[in-house]
SERO-4910 file (N, C-alpha, C, O; in steps of 0.05 Angstrom, whole numbers):
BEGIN
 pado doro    nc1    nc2    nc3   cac1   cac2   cac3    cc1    cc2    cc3    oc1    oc2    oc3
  Unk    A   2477   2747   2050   2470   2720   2043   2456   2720   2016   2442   2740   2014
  Unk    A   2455   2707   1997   2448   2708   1967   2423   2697   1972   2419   2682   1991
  Unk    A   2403   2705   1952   2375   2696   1957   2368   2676   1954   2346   2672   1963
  Unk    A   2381   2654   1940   2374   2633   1937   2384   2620   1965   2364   2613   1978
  Unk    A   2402   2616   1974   2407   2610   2001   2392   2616   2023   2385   2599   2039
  Unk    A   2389   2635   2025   2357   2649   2037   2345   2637   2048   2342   2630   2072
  Unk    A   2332   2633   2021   2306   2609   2011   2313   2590   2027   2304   2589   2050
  Unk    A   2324   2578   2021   2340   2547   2022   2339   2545   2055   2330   2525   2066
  Unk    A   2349   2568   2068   2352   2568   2103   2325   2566   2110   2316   2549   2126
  Unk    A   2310   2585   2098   2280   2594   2112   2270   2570   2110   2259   2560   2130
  Unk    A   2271   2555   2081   2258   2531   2089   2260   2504   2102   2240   2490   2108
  Unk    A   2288   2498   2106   2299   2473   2125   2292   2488   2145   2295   2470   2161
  Unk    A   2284   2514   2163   2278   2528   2187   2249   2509   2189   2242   2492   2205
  Unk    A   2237   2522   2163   2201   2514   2170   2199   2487   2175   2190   2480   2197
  Unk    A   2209   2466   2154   2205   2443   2160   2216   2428   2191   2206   2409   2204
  Unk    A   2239   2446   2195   2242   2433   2220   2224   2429   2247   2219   2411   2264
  Unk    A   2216   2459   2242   2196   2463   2262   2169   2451   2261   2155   2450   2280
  Unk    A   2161   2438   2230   2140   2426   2223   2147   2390   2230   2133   2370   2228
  Unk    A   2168   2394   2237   2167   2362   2247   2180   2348   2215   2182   2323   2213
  Unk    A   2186   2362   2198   2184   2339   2174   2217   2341   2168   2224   2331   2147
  Unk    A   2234   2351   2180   2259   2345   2178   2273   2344   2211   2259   2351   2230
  Unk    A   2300   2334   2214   2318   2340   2245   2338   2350   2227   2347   2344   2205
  Unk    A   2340   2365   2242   2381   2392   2232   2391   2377   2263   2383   2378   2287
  Unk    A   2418   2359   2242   2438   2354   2269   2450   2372   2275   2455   2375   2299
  Unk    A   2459   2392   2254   2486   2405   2256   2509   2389   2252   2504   2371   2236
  Unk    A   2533   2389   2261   2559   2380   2251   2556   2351   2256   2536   2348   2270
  Unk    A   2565   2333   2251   2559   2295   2255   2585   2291   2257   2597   2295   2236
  Unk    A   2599   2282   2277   2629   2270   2275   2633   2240   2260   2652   2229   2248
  Unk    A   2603   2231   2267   2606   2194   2265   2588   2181   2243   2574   2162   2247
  Unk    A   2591   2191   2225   2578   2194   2194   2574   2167   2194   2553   2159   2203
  Unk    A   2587   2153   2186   2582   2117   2192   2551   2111   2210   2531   2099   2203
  Unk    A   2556   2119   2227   2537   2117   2246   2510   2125   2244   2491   2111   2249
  Unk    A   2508   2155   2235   2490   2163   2223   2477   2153   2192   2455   2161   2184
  Unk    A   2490   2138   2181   2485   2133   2156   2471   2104   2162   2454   2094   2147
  Unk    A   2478   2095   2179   2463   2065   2191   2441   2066   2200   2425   2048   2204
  Unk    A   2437   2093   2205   2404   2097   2220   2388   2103   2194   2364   2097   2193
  Unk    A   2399   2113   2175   2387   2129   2156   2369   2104   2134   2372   2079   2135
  Unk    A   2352   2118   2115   2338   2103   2097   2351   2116   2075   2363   2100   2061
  Unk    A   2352   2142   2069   2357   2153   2045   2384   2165   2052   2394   2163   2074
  Unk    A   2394   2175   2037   2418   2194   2032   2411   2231   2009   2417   2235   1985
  Unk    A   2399   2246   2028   2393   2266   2019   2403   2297   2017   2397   2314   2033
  Unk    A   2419   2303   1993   2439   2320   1981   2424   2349   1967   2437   2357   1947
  Unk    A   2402   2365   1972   2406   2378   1949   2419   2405   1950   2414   2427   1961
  Unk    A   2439   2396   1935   2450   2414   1925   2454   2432   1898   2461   2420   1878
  Unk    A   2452   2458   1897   2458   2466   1869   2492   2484   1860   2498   2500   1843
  Unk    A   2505   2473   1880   2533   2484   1878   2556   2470   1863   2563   2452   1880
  Unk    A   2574   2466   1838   2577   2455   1825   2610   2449   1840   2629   2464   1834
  Unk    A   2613   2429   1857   2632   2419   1873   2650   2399   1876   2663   2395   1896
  Unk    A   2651   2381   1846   2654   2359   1836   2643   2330   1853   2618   2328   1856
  Unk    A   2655   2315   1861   2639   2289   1873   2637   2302   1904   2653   2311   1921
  Unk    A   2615   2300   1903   2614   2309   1942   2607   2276   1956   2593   2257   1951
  Unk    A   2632   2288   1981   2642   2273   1991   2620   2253   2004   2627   2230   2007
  Unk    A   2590   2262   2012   2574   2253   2028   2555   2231   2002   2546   2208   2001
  Unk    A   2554   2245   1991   2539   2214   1968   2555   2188   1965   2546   2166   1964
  Unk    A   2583   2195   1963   2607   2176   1960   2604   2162   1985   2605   2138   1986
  Unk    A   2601   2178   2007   2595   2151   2035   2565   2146   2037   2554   2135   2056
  Unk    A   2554   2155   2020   2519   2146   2023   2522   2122   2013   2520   2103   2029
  Unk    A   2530   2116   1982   2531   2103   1963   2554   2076   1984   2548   2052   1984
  Unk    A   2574   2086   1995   2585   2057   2004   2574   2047   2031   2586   2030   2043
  Unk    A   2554   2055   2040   2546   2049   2055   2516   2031   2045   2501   2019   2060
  Unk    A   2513   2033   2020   2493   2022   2004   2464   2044   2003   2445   2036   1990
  Unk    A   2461   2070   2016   2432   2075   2014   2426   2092   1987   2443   2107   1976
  Unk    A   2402   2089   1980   2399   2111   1950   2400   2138   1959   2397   2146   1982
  Unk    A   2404   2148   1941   2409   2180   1939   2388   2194   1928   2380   2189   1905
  Unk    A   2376   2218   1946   2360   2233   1928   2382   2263   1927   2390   2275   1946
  Unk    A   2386   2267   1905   2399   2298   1899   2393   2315   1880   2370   2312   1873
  Unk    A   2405   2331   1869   2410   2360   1849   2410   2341   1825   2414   2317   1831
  Unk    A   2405   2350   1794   2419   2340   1776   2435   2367   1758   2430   2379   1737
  Unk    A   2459   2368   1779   2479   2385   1777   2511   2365   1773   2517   2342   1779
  Unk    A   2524   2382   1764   2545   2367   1762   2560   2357   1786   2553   2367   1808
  Unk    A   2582   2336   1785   2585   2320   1821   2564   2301   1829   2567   2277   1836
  Unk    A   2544   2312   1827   2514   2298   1842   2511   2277   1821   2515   2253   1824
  Unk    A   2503   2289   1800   2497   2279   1769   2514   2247   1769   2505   2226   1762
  Unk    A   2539   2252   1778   2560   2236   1773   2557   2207   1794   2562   2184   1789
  Unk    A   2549   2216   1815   2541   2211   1841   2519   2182   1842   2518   2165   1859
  Unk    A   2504   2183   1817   2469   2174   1823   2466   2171   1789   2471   2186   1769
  Unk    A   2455   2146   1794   2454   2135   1767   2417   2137   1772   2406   2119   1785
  Unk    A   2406   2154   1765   2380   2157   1760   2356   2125   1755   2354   2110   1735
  Unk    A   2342   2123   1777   2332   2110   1772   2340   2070   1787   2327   2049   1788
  Unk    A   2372   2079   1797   2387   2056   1792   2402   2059   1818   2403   2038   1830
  Unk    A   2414   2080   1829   2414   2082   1860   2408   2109   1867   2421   2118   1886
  Unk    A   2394   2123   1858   2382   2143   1874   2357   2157   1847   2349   2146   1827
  Unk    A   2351   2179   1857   2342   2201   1840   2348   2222   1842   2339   2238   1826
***
């Protein structure tokens, strides 16, 4: 596993257990989930063109917090529907 990914596991691990995030795992009913939600939260630093989950954040109306990597970048007008 590459170290930055690592990272990235160890710490969605801690927070979970700290109460300050839930790991669904796989979500069949994204719609659904996105209706419960306040934010729409992406970070990613993998350069993947438009990912698919901001595109249903965004039509579902919630702001986006993500990467300012490319895809994401494209994604979130700073300031204007997400950061």
């Amino acid at each position: 596993m590459p170290e930055k990914l690592r990272r990235s596991s160890t710490l969605t691990l801690n927070w979970e257990r700290e109460g300050l995030v839930k790991w669904l795992g796989s979500v069949d009913d994204m719609p659904s989930l996105l209706r419960q939600s306040h934010i729409a939260c992406l970070p990613s630093w993998y350069r993947e063109g438009l990912p698919k989950f901001l595109a249903e954040a965004a039509a579902s109306g919630l702001p986006a917090v993500t990467c300012d990597v490319v895809g994401c970048r494209a994604a979130v007008r700073d300031g204007v529907t997400g950061i």
